[in-house]
Structures are given as C-alpha cells and as structure tokens.
C-alpha positions in Angstrom: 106.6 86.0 145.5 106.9 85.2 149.3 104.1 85.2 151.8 105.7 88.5 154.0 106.4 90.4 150.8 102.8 90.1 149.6 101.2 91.0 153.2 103.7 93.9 153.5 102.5 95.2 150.5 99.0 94.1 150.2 97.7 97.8 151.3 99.7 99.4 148.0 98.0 96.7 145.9 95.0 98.0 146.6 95.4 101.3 146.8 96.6 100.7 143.0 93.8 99.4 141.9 91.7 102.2 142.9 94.1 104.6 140.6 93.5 105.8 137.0 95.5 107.4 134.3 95.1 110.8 133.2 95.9 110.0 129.7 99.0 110.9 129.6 100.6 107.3 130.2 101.3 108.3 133.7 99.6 106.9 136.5 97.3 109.7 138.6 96.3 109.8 142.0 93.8 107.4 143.5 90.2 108.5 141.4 88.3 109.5 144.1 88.9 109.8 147.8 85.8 108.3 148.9 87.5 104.9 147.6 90.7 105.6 149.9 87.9 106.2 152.5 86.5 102.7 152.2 90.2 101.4 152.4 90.8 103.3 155.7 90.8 101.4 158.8 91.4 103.8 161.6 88.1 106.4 161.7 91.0 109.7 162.0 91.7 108.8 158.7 88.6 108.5 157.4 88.2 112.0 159.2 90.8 113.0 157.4 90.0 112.0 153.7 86.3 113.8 154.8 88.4 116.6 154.9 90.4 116.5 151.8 87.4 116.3 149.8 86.1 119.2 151.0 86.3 123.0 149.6 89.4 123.9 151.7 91.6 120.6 152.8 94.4 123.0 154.1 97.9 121.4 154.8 99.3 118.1 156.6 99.7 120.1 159.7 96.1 121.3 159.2 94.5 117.8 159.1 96.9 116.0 162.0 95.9 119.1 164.5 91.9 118.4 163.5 92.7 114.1 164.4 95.5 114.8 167.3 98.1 113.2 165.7 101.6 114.6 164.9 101.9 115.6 161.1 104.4 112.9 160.2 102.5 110.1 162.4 99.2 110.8 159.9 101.4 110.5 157.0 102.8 107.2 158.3 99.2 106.2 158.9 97.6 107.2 156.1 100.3 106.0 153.6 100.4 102.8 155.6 96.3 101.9 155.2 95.8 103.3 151.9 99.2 102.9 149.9 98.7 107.0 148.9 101.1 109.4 150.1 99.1 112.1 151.4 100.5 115.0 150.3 100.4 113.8 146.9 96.4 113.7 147.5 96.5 117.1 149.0 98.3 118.2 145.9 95.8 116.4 143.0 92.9 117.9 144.9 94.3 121.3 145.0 95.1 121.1 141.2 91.2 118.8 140.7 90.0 122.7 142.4 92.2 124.9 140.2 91.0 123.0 136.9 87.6 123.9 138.0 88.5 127.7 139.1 90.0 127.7 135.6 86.7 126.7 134.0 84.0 127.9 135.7 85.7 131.8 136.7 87.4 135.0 135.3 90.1 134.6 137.8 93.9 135.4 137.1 96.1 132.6 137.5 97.8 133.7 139.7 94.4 134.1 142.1 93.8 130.9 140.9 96.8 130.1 142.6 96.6 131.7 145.7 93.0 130.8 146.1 93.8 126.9 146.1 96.8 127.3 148.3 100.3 127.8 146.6 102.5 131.3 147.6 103.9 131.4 144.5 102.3 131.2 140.7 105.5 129.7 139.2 105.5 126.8 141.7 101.7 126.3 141.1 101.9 126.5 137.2 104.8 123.7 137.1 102.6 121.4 139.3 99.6 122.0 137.3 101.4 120.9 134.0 103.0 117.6 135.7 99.4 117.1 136.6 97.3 117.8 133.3 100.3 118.1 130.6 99.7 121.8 129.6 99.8 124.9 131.4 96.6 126.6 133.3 96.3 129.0 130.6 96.4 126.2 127.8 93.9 124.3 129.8 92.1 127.7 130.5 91.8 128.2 126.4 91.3 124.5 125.3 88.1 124.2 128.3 86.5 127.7 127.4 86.6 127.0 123.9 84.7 123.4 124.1 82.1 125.3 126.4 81.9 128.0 124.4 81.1 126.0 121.4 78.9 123.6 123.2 77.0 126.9 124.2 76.8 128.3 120.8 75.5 125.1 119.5 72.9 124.9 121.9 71.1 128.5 121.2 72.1 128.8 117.7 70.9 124.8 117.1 67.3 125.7 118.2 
C-alpha cells in the first residue's frame, strides 16, 4: 500500500477500530462516542460529540448552529477527524434511545418515535430494524419478556 494512501486514510483506520458488531454480521456504529471524542482534534467537535451523547442531540443543523459552523462544514470535519459520518451517529443514538424507551416505558411506538425525533413511525420502524434486525415491537416483546422473567425469578426465588 503506498505512503499517501495510508495517511489519507489513517483517520478511518482508526475510527474502525473503535467499531463493534451488533451481531448481526454487520458492522455497527463506532461503540461509544466518548472514543470518537478522544479521536477528535478540533475542541467544536468534541463539543459536538458532548452533545450527541446527551438526552436530546437534535439534528446536523442543530449541532453546527451550537459550534458556528455551516451544517455541511461539520460533517466534513467531523467525518474527516473521526472516519464516522455524523448523521449515521445521530441516527444509532437516536435508535441506542428508542431501544431504551422501548424497555423501560409503556409508550406507543409511534411516541416512541416522535419522542426520539422521526415525523413518521414507518420511517422510524425501518431504521430501527436495519439497526437491531427486528421490529420495535419484536424487540419490545423479546426485552419485556427477559425482564419479566428475570423479575419473577428474583421474588419467587426467595
């Protein structure tokens, strides 16, 4: 491999190597933000992954008005120092939110949905199944079920 091609690309290297699977024999987004945060150069960015990894990360547009850069100059940026596109990020830790919502609350789908940022149940369903290989309400029956039973083990096992 030449010298240029392996500085070019030095930054999605090791942004891979920061990445897990999710099981599925696909590769999942980087497995934790606070390791894109050590790979950050530029202090907006790490701003910005601050951000992401809160409650509410909003959208692109959200985060470049917050660090006074235009919306496609911070995905340059951040793509360029970490190797992760950022919108895919935005996305995993959207869905990272929903899986929990989908645990932990009595919540419809679709206000799952709206409460971690998509207009539209249908498009929010599709991306949680690319992300976790079943649909929200599989995941929502498979996860209650193990918590369930771990709960009725615990009081009955006493």
């Amino acid at each position: 491999m030449p010298p240029l091609y392996s500085r070019i690309h030095s930054n999605r290297v090791d942004a891979e190597s920061v990445t897990t699977s999710n099981g599925a024999g696909t590769e999942a987004a980087p497995a934790r933000p606070v390791a894109l945060a050590r790979m950050a150069r530029d202090q907006r960015l790490r701003k910005v992954i601050q951000m992401i990894e809160s409650d509410a990360p909003g959208t692109v547009h959200d985060l470049a008005i917050e660090v006074n850069l235009s919306s496609s100059h911070l995905q340059h940026l951040f793509k360029q120092q970490t190797g992760v596109c950022i919108t895919q990020l935005l996305t995993e830790q959207r869905l990272l939110r929903a899986a929990h919502l989908l645990e932990a609350s009595d919540m419809s789908i679709k206000q799952v949905a709206y409460a971690v940022g998509y207009e539209h149940a249908s498009s929010f369903i599709r991306a949680f199944q690319r992300q976790f290989a079943k649909t929200p309400r599989d995941y929502r029956l498979h996860n209650g079920q193990q918590s369930k039973a771990s709960i009725g083990s615990a009081t009955h096992g006493s």
